[in-house]
Backbone as numpy.savetxt, mean C-alpha at the origin, in Angstrom:
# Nx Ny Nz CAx CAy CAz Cx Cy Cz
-22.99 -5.77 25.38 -23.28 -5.27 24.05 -22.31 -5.93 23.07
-22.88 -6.49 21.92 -21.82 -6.67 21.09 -21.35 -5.98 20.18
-20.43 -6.67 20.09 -19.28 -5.70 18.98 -19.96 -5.54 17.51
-19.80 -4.67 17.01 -19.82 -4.05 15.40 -19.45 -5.15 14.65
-19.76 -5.69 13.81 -19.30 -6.72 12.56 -19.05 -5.94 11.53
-18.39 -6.17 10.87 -17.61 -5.70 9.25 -17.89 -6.79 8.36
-19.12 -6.52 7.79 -18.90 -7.61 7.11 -18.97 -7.10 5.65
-18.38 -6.51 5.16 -17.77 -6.30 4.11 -16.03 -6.53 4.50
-15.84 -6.51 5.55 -13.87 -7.05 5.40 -13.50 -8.25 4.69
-12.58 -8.27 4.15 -12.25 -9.18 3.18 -10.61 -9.50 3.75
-10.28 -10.52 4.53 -8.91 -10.68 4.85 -7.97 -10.96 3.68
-6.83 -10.11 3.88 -5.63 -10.63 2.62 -5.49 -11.71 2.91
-5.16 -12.93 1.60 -4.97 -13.79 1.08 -3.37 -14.01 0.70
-3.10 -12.68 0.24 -0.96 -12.62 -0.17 -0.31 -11.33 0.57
0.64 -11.42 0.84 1.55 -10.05 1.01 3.05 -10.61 1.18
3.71 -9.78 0.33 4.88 -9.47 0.00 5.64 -8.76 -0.02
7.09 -8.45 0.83 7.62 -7.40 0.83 7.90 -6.47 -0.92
7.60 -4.94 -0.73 7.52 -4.68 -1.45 8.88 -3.37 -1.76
9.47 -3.72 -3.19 10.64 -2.57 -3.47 10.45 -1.43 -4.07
10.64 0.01 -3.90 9.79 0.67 -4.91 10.53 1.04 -6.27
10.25 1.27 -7.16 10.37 1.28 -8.36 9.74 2.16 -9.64
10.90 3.28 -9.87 9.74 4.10 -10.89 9.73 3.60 -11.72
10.21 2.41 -12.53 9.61 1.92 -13.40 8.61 0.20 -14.14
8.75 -0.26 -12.98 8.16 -1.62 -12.39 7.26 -1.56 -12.06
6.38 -2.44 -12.83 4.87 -2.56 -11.70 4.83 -3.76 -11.16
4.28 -3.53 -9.79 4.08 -5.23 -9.14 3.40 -5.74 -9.63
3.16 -7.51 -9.70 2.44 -8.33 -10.51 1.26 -8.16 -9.88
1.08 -7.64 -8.96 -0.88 -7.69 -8.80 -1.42 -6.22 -8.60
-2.21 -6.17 -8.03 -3.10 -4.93 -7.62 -2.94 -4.67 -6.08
-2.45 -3.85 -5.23 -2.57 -4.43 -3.95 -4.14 -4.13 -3.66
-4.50 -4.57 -2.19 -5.57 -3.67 -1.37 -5.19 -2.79 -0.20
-3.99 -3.16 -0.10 -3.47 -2.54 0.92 -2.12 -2.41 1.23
-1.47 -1.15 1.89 0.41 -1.62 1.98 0.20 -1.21 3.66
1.02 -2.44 3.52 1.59 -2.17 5.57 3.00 -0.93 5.71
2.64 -0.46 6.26 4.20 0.47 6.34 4.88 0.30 7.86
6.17 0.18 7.81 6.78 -0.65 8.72 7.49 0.78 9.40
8.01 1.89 8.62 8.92 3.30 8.81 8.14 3.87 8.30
7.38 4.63 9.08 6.87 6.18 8.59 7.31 6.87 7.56
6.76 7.70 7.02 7.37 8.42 6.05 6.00 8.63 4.58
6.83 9.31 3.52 5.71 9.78 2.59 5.98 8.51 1.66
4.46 8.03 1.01 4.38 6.77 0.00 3.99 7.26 -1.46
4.97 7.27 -2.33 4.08 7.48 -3.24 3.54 6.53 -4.56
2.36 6.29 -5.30 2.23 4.72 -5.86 0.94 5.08 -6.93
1.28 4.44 -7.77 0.14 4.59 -9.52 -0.86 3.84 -8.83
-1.67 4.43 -9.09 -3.08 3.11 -9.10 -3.50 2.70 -10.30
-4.36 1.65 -10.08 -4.20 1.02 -11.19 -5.12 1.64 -12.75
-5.89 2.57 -12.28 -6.22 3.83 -13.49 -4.77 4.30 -14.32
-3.76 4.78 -13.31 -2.75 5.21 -13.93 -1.76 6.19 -13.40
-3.24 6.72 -12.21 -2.71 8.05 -11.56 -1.83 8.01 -10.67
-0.86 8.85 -10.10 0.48 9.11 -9.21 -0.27 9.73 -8.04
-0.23 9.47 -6.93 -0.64 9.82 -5.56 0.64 9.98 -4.62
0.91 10.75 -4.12 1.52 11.31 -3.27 0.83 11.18 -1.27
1.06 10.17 -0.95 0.53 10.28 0.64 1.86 10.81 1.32
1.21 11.98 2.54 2.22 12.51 2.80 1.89 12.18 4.51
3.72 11.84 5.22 3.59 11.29 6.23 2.69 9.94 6.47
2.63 9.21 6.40 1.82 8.13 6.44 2.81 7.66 7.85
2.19 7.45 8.77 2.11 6.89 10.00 2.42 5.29 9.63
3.25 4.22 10.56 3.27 2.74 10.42 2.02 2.40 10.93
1.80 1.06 9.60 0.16 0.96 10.07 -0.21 0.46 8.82
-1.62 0.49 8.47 -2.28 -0.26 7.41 -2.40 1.11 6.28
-2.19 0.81 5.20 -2.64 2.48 4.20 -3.36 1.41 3.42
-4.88 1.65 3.75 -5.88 0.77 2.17 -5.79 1.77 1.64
-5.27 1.41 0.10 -5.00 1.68 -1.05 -4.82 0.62 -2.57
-5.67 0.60 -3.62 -5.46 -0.26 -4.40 -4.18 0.48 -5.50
-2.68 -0.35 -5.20 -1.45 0.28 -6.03 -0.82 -0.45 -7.06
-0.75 -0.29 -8.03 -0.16 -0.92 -9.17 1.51 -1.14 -9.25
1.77 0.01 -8.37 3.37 0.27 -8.36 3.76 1.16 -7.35
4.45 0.75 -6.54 5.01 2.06 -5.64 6.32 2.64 -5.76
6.31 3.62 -6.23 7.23 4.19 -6.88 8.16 4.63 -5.74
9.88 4.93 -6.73 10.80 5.09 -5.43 10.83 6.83 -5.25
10.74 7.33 -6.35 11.02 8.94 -5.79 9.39 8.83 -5.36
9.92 9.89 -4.03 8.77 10.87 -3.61 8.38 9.98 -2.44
8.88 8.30 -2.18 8.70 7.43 -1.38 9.67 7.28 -0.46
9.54 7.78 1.07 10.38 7.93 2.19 10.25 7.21 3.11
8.85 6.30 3.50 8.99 4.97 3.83 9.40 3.82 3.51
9.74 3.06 4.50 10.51 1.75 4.55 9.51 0.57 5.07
10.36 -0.56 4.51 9.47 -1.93 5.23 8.32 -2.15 4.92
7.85 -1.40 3.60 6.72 -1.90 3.11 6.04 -3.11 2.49
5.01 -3.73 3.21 4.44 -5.12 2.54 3.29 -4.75 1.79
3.29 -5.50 0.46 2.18 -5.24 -0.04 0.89 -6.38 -0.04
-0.09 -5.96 0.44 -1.05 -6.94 0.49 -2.49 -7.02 -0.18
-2.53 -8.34 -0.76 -3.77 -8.56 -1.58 -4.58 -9.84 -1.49
């Protein structure tokens, strides 16, 4: 049997370690942040709004983020990818 295709996946193209910052926005949009240390992420999207993910497991978090902010953010080793 074959496997399932995704073909809406779209492979990242950039990723960059990312610092968080309550008042900095990163120069792009991500699609996604890798998290390297567990912990809670929190990050504006690019509407404007503040999201709070709580516990986020290491691993892929799709999310489109404008900024990942440092309070309220307890993970580490985050890459941001787009």
């Amino acid at each position: 049997m074959a496997a399932a295709v995704n073909h809406n996946r779209q492979d990242a193209q950039n990723s960059v370690a990312v610092t968080p910052s309550d008042t900095t926005d990163l120069s792009f949009v991500t699609t996604a942040l890798y998290i390297g240390v567990a912990g809670d992420v929190t990050i504006i999207d690019p509407m404007g709004n503040t999201t709070l993910y709580k516990g986020v497991p290491v691993g892929i978090l799709p999310v489109s983020a404008a900024r990942v902010k440092a309070t309220g953010t307890t993970a580490t080793n985050i890459v941001a990818i787009w």
